[in-house]
GUGUGU-935432 format. One record per residue (C-alpha): residue number from 1; x, y, z. Coordinates in Angstrom, 2 decimals, padded with zeros to 5 digits. Each point is the difference from the previous one (the first is absolute). Example, Ala and Ser with C-alpha at 12.3 -4.5 7.8 and 13.67 -1.06 7.14 Angstrom:
// residues 2
seq:1, u:012.30, v:-004.50, w:007.80
seq:2, u:001.37, v:003.44, w:-000.66
***
This chain:
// residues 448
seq:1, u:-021.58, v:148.72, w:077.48
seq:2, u:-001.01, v:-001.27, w:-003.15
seq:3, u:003.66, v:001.36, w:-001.48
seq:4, u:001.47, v:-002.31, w:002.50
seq:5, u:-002.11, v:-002.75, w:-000.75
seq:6, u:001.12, v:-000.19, w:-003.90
seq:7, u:003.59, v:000.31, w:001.40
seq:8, u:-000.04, v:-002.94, w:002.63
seq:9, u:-001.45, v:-002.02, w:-002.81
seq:10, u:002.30, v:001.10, w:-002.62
seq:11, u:002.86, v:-000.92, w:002.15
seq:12, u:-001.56, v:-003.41, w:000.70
seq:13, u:-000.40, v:-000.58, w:-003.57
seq:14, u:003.94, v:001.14, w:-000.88
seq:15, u:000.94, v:-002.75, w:002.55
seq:16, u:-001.97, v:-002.65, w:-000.98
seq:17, u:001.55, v:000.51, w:-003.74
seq:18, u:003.26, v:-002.21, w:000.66
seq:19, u:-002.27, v:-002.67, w:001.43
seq:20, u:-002.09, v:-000.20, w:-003.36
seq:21, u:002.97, v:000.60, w:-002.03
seq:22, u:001.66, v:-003.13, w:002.12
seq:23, u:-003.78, v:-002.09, w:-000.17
seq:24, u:-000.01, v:000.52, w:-003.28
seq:25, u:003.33, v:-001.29, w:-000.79
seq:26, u:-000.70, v:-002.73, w:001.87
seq:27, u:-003.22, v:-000.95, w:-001.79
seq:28, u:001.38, v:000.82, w:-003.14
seq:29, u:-000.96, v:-002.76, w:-003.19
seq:30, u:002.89, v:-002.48, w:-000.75
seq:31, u:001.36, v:000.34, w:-003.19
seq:32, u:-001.57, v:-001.84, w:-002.96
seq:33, u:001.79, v:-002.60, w:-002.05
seq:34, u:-001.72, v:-001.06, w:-003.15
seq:35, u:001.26, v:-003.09, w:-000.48
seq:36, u:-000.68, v:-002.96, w:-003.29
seq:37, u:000.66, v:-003.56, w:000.04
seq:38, u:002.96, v:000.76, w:-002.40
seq:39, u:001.65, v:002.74, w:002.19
seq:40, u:-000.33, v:-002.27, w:003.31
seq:41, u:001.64, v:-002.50, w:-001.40
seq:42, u:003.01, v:002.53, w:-001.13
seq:43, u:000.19, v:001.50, w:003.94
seq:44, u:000.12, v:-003.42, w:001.23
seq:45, u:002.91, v:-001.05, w:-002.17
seq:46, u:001.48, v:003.16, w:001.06
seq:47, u:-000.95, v:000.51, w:003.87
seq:48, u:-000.58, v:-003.42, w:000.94
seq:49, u:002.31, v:-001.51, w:002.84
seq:50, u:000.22, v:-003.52, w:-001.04
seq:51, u:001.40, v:000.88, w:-003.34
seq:52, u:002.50, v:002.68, w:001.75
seq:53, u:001.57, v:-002.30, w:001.82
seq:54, u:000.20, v:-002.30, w:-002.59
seq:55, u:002.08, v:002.48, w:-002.01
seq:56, u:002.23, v:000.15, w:002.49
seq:57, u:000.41, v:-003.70, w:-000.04
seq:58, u:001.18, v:000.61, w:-003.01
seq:59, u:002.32, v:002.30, w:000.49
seq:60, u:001.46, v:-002.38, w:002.84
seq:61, u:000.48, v:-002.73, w:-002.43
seq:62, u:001.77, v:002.09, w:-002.56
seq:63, u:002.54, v:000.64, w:003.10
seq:64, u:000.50, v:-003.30, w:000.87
seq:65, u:000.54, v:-000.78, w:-003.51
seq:66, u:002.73, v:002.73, w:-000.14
seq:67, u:001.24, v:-001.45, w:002.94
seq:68, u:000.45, v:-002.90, w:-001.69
seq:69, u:001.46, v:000.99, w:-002.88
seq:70, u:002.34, v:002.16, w:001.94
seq:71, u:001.68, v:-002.70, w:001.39
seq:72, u:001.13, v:-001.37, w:-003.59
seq:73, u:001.37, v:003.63, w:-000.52
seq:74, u:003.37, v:001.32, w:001.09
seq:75, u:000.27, v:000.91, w:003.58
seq:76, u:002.81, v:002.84, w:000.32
seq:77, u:001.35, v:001.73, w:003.19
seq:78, u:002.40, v:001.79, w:001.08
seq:79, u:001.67, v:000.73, w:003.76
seq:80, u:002.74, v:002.32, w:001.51
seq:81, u:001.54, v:-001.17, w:003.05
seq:82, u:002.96, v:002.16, w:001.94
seq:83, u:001.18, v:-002.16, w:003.02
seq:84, u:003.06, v:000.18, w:002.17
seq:85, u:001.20, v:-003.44, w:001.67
seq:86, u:002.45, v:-002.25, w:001.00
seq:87, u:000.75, v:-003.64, w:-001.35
seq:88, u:001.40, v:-003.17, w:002.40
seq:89, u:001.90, v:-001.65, w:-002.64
seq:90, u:000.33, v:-002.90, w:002.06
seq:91, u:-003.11, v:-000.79, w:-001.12
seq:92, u:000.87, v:-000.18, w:-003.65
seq:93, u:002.51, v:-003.01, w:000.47
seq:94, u:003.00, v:002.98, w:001.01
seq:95, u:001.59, v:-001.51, w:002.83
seq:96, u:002.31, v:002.15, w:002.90
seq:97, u:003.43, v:-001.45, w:-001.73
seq:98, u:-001.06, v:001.26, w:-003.44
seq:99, u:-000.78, v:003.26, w:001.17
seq:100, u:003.35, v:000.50, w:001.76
seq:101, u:001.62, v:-000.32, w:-003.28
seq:102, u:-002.30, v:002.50, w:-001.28
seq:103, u:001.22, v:002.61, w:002.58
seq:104, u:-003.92, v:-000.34, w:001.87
seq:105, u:000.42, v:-000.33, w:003.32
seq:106, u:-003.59, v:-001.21, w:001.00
seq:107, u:-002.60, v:-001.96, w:-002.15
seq:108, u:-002.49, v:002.85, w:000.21
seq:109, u:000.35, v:003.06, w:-002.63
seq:110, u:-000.12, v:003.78, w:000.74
seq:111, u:-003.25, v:001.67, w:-000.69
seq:112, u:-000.17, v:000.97, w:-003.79
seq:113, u:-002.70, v:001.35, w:-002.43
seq:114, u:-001.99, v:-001.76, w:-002.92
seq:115, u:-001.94, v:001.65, w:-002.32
seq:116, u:-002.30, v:-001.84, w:-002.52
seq:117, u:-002.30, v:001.07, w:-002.63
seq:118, u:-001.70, v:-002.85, w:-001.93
seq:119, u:-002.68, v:-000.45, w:-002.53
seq:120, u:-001.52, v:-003.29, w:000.28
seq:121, u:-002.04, v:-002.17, w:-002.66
seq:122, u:-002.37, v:-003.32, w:000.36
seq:123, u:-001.42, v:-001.36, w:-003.48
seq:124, u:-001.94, v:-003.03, w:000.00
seq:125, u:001.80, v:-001.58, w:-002.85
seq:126, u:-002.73, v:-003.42, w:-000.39
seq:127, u:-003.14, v:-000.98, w:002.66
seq:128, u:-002.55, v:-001.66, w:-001.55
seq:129, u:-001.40, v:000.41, w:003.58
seq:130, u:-000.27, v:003.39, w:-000.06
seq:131, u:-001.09, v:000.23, w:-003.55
seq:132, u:-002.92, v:-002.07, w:000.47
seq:133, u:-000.93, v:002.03, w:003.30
seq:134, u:000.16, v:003.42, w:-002.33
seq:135, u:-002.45, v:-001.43, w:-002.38
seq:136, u:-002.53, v:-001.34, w:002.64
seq:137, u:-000.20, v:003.30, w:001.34
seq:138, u:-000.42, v:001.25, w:-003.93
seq:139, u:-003.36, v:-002.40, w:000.63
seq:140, u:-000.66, v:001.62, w:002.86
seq:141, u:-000.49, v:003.33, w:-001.23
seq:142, u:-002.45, v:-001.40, w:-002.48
seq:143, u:-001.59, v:-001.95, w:002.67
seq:144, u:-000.43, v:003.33, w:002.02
seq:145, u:-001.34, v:001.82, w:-003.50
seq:146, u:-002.56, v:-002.73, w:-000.80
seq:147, u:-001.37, v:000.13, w:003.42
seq:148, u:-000.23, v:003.15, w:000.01
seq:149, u:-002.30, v:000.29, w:-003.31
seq:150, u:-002.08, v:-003.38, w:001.95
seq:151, u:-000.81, v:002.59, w:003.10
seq:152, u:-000.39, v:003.37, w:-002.61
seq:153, u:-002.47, v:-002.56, w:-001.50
seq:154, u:-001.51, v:-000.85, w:002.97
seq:155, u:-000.33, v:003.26, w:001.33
seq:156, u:-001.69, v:000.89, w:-003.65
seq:157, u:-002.36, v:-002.73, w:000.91
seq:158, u:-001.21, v:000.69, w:003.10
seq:159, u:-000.29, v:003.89, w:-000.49
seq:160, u:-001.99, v:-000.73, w:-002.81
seq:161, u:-002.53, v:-002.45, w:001.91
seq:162, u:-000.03, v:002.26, w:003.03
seq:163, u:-001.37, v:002.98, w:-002.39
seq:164, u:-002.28, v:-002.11, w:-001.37
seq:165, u:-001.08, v:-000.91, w:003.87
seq:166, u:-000.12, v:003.97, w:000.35
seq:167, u:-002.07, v:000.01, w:-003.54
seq:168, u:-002.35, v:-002.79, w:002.05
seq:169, u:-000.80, v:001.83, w:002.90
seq:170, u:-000.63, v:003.27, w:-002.06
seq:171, u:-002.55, v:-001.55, w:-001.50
seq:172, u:-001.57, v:-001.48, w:003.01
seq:173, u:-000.59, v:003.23, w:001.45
seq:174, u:-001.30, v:001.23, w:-003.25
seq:175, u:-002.15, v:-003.13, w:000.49
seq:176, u:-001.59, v:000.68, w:003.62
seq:177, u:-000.27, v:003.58, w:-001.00
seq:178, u:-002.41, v:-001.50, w:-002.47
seq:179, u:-001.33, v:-002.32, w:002.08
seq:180, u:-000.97, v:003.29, w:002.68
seq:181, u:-001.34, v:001.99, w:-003.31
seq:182, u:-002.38, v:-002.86, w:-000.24
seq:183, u:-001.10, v:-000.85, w:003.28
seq:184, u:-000.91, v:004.13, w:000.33
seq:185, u:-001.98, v:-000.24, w:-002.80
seq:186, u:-001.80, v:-002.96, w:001.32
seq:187, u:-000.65, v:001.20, w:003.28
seq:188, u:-000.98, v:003.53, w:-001.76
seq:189, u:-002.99, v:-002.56, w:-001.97
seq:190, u:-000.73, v:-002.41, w:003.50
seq:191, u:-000.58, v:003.19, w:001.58
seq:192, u:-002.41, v:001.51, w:-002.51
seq:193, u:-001.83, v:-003.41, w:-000.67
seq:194, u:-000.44, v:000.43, w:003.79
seq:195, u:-001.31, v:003.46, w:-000.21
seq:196, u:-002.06, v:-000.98, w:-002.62
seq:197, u:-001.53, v:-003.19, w:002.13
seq:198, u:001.20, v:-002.62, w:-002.06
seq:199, u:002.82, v:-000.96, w:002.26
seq:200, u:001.07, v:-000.99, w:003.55
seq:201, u:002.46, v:001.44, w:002.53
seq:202, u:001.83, v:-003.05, w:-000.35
seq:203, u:000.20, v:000.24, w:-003.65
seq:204, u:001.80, v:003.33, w:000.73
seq:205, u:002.25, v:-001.29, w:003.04
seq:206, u:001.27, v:-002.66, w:-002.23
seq:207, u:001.37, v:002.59, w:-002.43
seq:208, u:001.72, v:002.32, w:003.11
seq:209, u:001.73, v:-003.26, w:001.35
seq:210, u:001.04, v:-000.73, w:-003.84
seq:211, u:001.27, v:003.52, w:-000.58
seq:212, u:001.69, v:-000.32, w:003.55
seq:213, u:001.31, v:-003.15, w:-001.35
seq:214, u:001.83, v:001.23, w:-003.02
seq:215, u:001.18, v:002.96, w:001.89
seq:216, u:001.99, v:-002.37, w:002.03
seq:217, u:001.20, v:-001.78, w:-003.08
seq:218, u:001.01, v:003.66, w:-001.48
seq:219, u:002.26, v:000.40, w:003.24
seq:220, u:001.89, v:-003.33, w:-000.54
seq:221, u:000.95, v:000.56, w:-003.45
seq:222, u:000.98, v:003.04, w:000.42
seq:223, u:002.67, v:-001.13, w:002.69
seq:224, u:000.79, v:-002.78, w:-002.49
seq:225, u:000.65, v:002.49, w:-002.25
seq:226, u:002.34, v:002.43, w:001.79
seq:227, u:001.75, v:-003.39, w:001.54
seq:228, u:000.67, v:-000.86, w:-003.81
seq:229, u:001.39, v:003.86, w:-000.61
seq:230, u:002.60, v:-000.39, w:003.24
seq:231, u:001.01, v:-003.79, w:-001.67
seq:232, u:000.45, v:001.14, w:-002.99
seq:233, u:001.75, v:003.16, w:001.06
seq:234, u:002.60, v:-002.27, w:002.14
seq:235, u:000.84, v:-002.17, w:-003.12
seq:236, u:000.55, v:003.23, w:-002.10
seq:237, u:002.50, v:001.41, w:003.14
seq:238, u:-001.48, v:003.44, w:-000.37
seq:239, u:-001.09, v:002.08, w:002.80
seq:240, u:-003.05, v:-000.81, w:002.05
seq:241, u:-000.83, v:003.72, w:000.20
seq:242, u:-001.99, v:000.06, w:-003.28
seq:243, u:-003.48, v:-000.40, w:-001.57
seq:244, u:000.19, v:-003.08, w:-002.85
seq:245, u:-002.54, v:000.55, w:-002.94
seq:246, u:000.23, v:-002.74, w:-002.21
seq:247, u:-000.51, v:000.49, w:-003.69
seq:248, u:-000.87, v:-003.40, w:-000.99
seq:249, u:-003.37, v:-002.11, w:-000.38
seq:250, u:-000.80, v:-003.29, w:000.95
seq:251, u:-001.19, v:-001.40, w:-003.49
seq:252, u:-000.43, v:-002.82, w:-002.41
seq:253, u:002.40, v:-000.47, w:-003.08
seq:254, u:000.22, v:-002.37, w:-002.65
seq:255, u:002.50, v:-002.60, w:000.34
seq:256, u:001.07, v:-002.55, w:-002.34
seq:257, u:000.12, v:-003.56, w:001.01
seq:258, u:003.11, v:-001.46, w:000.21
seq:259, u:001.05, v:-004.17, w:000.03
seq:260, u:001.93, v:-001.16, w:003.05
seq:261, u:002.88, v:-001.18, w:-001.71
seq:262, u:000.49, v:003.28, w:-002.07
seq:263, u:000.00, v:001.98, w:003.70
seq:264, u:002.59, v:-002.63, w:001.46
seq:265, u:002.25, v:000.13, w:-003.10
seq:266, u:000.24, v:004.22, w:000.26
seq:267, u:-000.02, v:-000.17, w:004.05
seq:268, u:003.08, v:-002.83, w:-000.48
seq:269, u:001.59, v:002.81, w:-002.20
seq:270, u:-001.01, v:003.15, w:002.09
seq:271, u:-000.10, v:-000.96, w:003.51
seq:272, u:003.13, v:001.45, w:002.01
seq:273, u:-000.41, v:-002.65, w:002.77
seq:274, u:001.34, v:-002.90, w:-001.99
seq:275, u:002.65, v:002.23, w:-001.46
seq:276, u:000.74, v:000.79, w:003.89
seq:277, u:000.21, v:-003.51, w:000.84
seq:278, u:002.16, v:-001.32, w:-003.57
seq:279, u:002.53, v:002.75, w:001.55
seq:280, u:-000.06, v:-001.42, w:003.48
seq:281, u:000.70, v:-003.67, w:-001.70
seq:282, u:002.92, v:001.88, w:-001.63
seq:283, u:001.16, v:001.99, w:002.99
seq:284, u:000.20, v:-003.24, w:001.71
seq:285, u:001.93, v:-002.33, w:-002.06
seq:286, u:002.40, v:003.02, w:-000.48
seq:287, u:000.65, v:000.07, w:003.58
seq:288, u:000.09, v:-003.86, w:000.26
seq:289, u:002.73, v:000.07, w:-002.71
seq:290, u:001.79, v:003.07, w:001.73
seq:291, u:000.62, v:-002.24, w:003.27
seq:292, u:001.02, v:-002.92, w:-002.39
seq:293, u:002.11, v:001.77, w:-001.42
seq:294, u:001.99, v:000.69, w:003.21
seq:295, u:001.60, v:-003.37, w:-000.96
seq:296, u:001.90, v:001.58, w:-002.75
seq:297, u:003.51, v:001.44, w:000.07
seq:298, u:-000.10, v:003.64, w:-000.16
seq:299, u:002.70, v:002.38, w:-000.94
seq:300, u:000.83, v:003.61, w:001.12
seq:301, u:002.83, v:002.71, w:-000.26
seq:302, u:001.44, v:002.13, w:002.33
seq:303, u:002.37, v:002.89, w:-000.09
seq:304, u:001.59, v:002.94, w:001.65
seq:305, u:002.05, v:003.00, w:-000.79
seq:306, u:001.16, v:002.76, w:001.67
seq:307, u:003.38, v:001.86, w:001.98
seq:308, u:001.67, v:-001.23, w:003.58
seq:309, u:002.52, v:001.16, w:001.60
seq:310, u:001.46, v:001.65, w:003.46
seq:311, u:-000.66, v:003.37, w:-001.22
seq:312, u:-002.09, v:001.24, w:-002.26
seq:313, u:002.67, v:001.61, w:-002.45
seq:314, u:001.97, v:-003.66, w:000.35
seq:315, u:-002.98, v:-001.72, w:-001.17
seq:316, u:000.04, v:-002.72, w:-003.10
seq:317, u:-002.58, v:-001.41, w:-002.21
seq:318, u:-000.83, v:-003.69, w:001.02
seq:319, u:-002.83, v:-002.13, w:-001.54
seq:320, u:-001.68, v:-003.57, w:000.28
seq:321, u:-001.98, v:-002.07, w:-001.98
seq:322, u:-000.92, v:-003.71, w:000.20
seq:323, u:-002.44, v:-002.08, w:-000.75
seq:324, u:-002.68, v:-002.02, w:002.04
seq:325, u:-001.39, v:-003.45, w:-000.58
seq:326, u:-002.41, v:-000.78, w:002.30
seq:327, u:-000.93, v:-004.27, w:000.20
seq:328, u:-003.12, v:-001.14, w:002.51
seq:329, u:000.88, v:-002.89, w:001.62
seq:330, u:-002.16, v:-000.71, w:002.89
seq:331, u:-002.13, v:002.50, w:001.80
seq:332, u:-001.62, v:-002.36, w:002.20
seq:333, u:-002.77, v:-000.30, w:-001.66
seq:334, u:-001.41, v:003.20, w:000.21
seq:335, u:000.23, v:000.25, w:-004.19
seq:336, u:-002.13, v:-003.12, w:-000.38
seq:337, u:-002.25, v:001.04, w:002.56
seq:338, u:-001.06, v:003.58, w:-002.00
seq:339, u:000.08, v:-002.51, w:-003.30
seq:340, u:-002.61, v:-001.85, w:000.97
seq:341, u:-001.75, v:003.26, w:001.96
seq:342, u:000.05, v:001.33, w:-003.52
seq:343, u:-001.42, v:-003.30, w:-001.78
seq:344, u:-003.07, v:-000.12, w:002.20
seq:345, u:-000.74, v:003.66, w:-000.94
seq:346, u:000.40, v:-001.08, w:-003.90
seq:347, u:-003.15, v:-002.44, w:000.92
seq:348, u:-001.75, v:002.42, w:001.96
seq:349, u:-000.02, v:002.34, w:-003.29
seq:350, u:-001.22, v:-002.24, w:-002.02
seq:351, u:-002.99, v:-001.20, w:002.24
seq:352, u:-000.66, v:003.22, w:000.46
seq:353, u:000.34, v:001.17, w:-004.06
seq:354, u:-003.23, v:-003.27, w:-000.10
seq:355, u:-001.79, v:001.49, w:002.80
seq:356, u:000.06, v:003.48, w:-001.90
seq:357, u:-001.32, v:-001.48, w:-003.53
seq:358, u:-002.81, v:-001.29, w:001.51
seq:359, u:-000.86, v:002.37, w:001.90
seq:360, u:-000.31, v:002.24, w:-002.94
seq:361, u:-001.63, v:-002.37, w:-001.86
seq:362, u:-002.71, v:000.17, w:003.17
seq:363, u:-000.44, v:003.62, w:-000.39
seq:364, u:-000.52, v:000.18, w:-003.59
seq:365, u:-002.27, v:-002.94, w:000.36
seq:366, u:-002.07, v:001.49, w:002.17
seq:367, u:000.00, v:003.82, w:-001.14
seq:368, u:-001.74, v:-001.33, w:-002.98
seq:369, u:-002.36, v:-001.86, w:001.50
seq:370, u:-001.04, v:002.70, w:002.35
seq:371, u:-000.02, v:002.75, w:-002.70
seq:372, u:-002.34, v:-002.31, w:-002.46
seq:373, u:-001.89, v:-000.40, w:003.60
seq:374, u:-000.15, v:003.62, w:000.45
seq:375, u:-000.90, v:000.76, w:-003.19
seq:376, u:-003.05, v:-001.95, w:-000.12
seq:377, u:-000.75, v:001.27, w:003.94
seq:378, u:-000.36, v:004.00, w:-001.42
seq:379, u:-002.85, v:-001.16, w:-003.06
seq:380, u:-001.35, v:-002.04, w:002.70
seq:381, u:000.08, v:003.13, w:002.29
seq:382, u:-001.56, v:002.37, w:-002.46
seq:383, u:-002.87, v:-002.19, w:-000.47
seq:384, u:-000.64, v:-000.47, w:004.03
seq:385, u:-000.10, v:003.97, w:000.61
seq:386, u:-002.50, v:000.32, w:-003.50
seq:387, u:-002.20, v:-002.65, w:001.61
seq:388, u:000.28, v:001.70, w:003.55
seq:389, u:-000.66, v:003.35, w:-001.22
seq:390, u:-003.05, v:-001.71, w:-001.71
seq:391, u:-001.61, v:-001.52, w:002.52
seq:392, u:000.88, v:002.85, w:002.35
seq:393, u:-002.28, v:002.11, w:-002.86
seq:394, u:-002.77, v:-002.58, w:000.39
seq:395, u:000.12, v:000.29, w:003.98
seq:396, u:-000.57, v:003.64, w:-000.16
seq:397, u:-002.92, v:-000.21, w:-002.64
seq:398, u:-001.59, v:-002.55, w:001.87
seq:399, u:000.57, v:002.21, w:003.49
seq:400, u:-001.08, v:002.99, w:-001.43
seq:401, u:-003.14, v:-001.67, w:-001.35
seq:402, u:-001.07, v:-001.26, w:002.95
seq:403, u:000.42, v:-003.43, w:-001.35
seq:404, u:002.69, v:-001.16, w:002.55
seq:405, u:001.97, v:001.08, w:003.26
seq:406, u:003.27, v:001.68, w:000.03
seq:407, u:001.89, v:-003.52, w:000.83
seq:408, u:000.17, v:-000.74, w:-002.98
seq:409, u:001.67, v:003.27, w:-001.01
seq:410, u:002.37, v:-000.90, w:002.82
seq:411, u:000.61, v:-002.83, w:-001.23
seq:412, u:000.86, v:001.49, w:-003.28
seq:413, u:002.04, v:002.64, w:001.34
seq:414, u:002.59, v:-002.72, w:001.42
seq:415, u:000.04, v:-001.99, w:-003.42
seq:416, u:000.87, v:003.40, w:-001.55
seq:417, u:003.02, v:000.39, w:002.83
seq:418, u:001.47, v:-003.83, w:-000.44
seq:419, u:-000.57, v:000.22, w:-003.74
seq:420, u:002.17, v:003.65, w:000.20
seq:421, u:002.43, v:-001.53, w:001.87
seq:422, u:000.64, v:-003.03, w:-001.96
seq:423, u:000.37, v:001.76, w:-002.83
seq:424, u:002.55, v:002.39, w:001.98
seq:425, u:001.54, v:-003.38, w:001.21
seq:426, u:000.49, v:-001.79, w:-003.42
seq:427, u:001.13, v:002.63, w:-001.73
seq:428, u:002.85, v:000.34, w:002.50
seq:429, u:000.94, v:-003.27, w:-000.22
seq:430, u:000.23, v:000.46, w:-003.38
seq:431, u:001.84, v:002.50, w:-000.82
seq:432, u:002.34, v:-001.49, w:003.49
seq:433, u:000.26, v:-003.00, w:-002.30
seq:434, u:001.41, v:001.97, w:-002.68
seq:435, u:002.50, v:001.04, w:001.71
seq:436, u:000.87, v:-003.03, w:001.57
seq:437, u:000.14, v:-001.84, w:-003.45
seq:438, u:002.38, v:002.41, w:-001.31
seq:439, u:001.66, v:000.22, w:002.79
seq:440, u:000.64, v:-004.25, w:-000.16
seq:441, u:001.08, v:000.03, w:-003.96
seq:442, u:002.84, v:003.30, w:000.94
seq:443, u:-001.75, v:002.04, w:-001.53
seq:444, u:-001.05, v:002.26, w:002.64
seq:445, u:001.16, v:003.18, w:-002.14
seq:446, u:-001.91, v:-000.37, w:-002.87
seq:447, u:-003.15, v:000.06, w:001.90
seq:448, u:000.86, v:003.37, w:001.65
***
């Protein structure tokens, strides 16, 4: 009995082993990426979708600018025709009367063969038209590159400020885990003052509902901070299926002040947006003066040469060449029309190349204000939480000594929180403001 016993369960156990294997699979740890503020902004150049497709803008351009220049290049064919027909020579001014003294009896041939084999040639001889409309899309391709390196620059941007949001919510749960430390060791003291008869129930209750309290608090960050992980993960383009541990601290480092004007004269130099635009002012006056230029006479050459004939052995060389001068005259207005199409865009450019320089005079402008704002909000920070963490020491002394109720320790306790989490909070904004300074004078590199 006790031999089938060990059986029954040994087969149980054998089948149960592809159902832990599978669990266990299933429940296995994502894998871990270690990942620094240097190499996330290297996978987001690399992965992100934004700047993808903006390569391939690029490699659009650079086809319509072949395009274009194809058009100013030879264009050479070549056909073979074999055909058998008949001809009414009527129709080629041969009336009946001539053809009777030509021994043809009716105006209409007998079926014959013609065989042709031809190379043909098209060269664009002179079209300031078509010139012009090669190098716009020239401009275009650099149009396409600059705005490119605006969204890789971007992109740079906003990974780096969404790490730093990651960095931020790291440390808040590093903050309420603090916060939980403390309220256990509280309670642990309200508790034993209580034993001890030098405390209330209430005294003790008020530390469970704070501890309860920052329990709570611990839950919301941490969600913060996983929603952070899958935001950051999305910029980056890399696979949702893995476990982000970030390298980096949220700290304080010495910056140099710098004078307005100094940060507008590098961000002038450095920032690809008003090279973007001073392209787009170019790409449109080049197109304005390609449709202009439609006015002009242009000038082309054509050609063929090949072998006709009835049969293929009887065949002889031919050839043709001539040349093409092409005069606009009147189009019915259509020309005029995309003239002053074209003009209006010229204006639009340059409105928009204003609209651009002060915007980037905004940005700078205000990166430095909010990163001398910032800096002065972490000192300011550090000396809340010392004071908080001070009077929180004073609470407890007084509690313990019987001097004073627990509210006051309570009271303390959420000082010591806000004071944590304004330091948490300024010294995101700071090093945010960092980025977003460098980020306004172009030089979004040199900071990472």
């Amino acid at each position: 009995m006790r031999t089938f016993h060990a059986k029954a369960v040994g087969i149980i156990v054998l089948g149960l082993l592809p159902t832990l294997s599978i669990a266990e699979e299933r429940f296995q740890a994502p894998p871990e990426l270690r990942l620094s503020l240097h190499d996330a902004i290297q996978a987001a150049i690399d992965n992100n979708v934004n700047v993808r497709l903006l390569r391939e803008r690029i490699a659009a351009a650079q086809a319509a600018a072949d395009t274009s220049l194809g058009a100013l290049l030879p264009n050479v064919g070549g056909f073979m025709n074999g055909r058998n027909q008949t001809v009414n020579l009527a129709a080629f001014g041969l009336p009946a009367d001539r053809l009777a003294g030509l021994g043809l009896t009716r105006s209409v041939t007998e079926p014959f063969d013609v065989y042709d084999a031809r190379a043909t040639v098209v060269q664009n001889l002179f079209s300031l038209s078509l010139i012009q409309r090669w190098r716009a899309a020239k401009t275009g391709v650099d149009v396409a590159g600059l705005e490119a390196e605006v969204t890789k620059r971007d992109v740079m941007a906003t990974v780096g400020l969404l790490y730093i949001e990651a960095l931020r919510a790291d440390e808040s749960v590093k903050a309420r885990q603090a916060d939980i430390q403390l309220s256990q060791q509280l309670l642990k003291l309200a508790q034993d003052r209580k034993a001890a008869g030098v405390a209330t129930g209430l005294d003790v209750t008020r530390e469970e509902v704070q501890l309860e309290s920052n329990k709570q608090r611990l839950l919301v960050s941490q969600n913060e901070q996983e929603s952070g992980r899958l935001n950051l993960i999305r910029a980056l383009g890399l696979n949702f299926d893995l476990r982000l541990v970030l390298t980096e601290e949220l700290k304080f480092i010495d910056v140099t002040h710098e004078h307005p004007n100094d940060a507008l004269t590098t961000a002038r130099e450095n920032r690809a947006e008003l090279k973007v635009q001073g392209s787009r002012q170019k790409l449109a006056a080049l197109s304005l003066s390609s449709v202009t230029s439609e006015r002009v006479p242009s000038l082309s050459m054509n050609g063929d040469y090949g072998w006709i004939g009835v049969k293929p052995d009887d065949a002889l060389a031919t050839r043709t060449i001539g040349l093409t001068l092409s005069v606009p005259i009147f189009d019915g207005g259509q020309r005029e029309g995309r003239i002053s199409e074209s003009r209006s865009r010229v204006r639009q450019e340059s409105i928009r190349m204003k609209d651009v320089s002060d915007q980037v005079t905004l940005e700078v402008r205000n990166a430095l204000l909010t990163l001398d704002s910032s800096t002065q909000q972490v000192a300011v920070s550090e000396k809340g939480l010392e004071l908080a963490l001070k009077e929180l020491t004073f609470a407890r002394d007084r509690f313990a000594a019987g001097l004073a109720t627990n509210i006051e320790v309570t009271n303390a306790q959420t000082s010591v929180a806000r004071a944590r989490d304004n330091q948490i909070e300024a010294l995101f904004r700071f090093n945010a403001s960092r980025i977003n300074l460098a980020r306004a004078k172009g030089e979004i590199e040199k900071l990472f």
